[in-house]
C-alpha positions as a Markdown table, in Angstrom:
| # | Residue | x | y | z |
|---|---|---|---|---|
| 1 | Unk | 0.0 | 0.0 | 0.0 |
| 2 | Unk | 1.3 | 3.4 | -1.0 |
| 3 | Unk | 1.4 | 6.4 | 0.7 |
| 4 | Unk | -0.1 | 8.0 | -2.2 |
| 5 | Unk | -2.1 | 7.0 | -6.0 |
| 6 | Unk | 1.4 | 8.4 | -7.7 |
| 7 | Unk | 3.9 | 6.5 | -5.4 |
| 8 | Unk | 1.7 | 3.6 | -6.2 |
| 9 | Unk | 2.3 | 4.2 | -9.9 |
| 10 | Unk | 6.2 | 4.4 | -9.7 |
| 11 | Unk | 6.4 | 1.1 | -8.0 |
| 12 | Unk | 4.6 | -0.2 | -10.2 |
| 13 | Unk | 6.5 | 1.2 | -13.3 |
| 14 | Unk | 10.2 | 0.3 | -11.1 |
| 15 | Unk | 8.2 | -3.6 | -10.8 |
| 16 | Unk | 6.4 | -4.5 | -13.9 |
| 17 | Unk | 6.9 | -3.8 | -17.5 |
| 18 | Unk | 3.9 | -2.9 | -19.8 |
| 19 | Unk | 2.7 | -5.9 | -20.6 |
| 20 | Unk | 2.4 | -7.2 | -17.0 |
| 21 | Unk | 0.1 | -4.5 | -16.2 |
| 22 | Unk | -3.2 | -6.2 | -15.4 |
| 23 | Unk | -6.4 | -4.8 | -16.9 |
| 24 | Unk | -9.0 | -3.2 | -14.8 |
| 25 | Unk | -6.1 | -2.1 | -12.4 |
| 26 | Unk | -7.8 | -0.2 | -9.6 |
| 27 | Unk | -7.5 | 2.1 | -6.5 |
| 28 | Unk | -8.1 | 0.8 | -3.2 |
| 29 | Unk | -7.5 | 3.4 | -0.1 |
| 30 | Unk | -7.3 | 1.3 | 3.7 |
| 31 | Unk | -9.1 | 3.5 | 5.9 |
| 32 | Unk | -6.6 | 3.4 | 9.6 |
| 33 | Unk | -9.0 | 3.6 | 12.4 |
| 34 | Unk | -8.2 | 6.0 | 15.4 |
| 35 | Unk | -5.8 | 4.7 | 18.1 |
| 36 | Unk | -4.1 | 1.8 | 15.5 |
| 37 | Unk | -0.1 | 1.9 | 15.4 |
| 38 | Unk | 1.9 | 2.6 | 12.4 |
| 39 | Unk | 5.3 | 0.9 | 13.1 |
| 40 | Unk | 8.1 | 2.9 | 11.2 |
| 41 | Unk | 11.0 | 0.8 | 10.0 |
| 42 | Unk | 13.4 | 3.1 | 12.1 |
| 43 | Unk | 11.7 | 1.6 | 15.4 |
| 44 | Unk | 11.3 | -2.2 | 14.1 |
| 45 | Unk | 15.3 | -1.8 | 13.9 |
| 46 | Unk | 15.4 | -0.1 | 17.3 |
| 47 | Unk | 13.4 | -2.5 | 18.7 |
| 48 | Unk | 15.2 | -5.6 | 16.5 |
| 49 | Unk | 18.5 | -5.0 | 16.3 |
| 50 | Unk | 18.1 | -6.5 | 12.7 |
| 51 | Unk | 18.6 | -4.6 | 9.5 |
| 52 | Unk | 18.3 | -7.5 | 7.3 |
| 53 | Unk | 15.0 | -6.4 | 5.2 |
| 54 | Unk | 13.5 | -10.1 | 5.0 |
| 55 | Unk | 14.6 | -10.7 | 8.3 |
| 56 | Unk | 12.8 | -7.0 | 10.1 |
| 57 | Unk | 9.6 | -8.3 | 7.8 |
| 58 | Unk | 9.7 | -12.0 | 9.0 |
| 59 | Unk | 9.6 | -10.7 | 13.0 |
| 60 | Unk | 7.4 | -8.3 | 12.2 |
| 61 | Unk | 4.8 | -10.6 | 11.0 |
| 62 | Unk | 5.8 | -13.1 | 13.3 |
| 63 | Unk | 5.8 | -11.2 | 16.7 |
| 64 | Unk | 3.0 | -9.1 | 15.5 |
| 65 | Unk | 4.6 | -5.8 | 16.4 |
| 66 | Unk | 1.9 | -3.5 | 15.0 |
| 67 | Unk | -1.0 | -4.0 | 12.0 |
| 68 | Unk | 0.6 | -1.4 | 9.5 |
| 69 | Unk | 4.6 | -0.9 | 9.0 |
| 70 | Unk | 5.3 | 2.1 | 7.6 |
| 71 | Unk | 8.7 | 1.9 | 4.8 |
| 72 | Unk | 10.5 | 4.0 | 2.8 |
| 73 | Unk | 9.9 | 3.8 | -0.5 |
| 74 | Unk | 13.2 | 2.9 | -2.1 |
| 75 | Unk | 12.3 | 5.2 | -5.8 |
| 76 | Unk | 10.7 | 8.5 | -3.8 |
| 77 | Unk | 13.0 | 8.2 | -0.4 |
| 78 | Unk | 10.7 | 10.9 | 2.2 |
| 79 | Unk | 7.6 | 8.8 | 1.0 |
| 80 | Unk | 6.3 | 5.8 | 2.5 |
| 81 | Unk | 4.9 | 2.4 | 1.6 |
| 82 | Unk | 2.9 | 1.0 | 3.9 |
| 83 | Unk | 2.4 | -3.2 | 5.3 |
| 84 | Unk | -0.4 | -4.4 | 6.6 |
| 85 | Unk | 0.1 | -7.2 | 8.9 |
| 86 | Unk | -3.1 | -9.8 | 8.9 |
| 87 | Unk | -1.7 | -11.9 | 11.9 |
| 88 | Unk | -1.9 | -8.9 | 14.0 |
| 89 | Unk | -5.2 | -8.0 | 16.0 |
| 90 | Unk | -6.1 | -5.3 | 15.2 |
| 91 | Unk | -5.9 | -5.8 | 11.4 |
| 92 | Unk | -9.6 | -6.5 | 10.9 |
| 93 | Unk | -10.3 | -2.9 | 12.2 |
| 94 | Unk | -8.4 | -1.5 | 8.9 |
| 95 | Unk | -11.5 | -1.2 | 6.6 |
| 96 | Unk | -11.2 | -0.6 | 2.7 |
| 97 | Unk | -13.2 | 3.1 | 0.4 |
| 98 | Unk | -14.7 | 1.2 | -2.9 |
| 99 | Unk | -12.5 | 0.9 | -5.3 |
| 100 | Unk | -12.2 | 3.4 | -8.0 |
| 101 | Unk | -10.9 | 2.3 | -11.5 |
| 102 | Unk | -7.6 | 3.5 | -12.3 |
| 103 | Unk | -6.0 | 3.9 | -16.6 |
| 104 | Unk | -2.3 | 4.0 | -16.4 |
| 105 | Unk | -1.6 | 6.6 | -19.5 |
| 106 | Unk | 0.0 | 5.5 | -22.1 |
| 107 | Unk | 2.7 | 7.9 | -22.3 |
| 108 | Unk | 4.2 | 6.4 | -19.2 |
| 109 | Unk | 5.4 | 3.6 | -21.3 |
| 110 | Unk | 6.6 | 5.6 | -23.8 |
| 111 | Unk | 3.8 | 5.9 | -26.3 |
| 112 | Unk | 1.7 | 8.8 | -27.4 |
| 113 | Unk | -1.9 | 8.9 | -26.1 |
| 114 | Unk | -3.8 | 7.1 | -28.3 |
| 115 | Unk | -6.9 | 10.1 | -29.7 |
């Protein structure tokens, strides 16, 4: 989950190329209810003493440290991904807005805009 629609779109340009786009690729935000933690990475190391990425993730899931983690984002460094965590209790609290379809444009991928 990205900390905003164009983050989103840059990870998934940095991840995919055009042809493993899906069709009818949408926008889902997670609504965080009051009082729910959001873990930053910075802490989970704190708290760890790990910095191996798999490793911090593992635990985290694992020990069920908080419902959301919030990362940085390796392609936009001061924004943030964010990981929900379904082991933790509080994860059924996180509720979902209806999605809303979403048209990557073509020009992204190097093409004109097709008129």
């Amino acid at each position: 989950m990205a900390e905003s629609v164009s983050l989103a779109v840059l990870e998934n340009l940095a991840h995919m190329a055009k042809v493993d786009f899906p069709t009818g690729y949408v926008v889902i935000a997670a609504v965080l209810p009051e009082g729910i933690e959001v873990m930053t990475e910075e802490q989970l190391v704190a708290q760890l003493g790990v910095t191996d990425q798999r490793s911090l993730g593992d635990q985290w899931i694992d020990l069920r440290l908080s419902a959301v983690l919030a990362v940085r984002s390796k392609i936009v460094p001061f924004e943030h991904n964010y990981l929900l965590n379904p082991h933790h209790p509080a994860f059924g609290r996180i509720t979902t807005e209806p999605p809303i379809e979403f048209v990557f444009d073509e020009r992204l991928f190097g093409q004109p805009p097709v008129r």
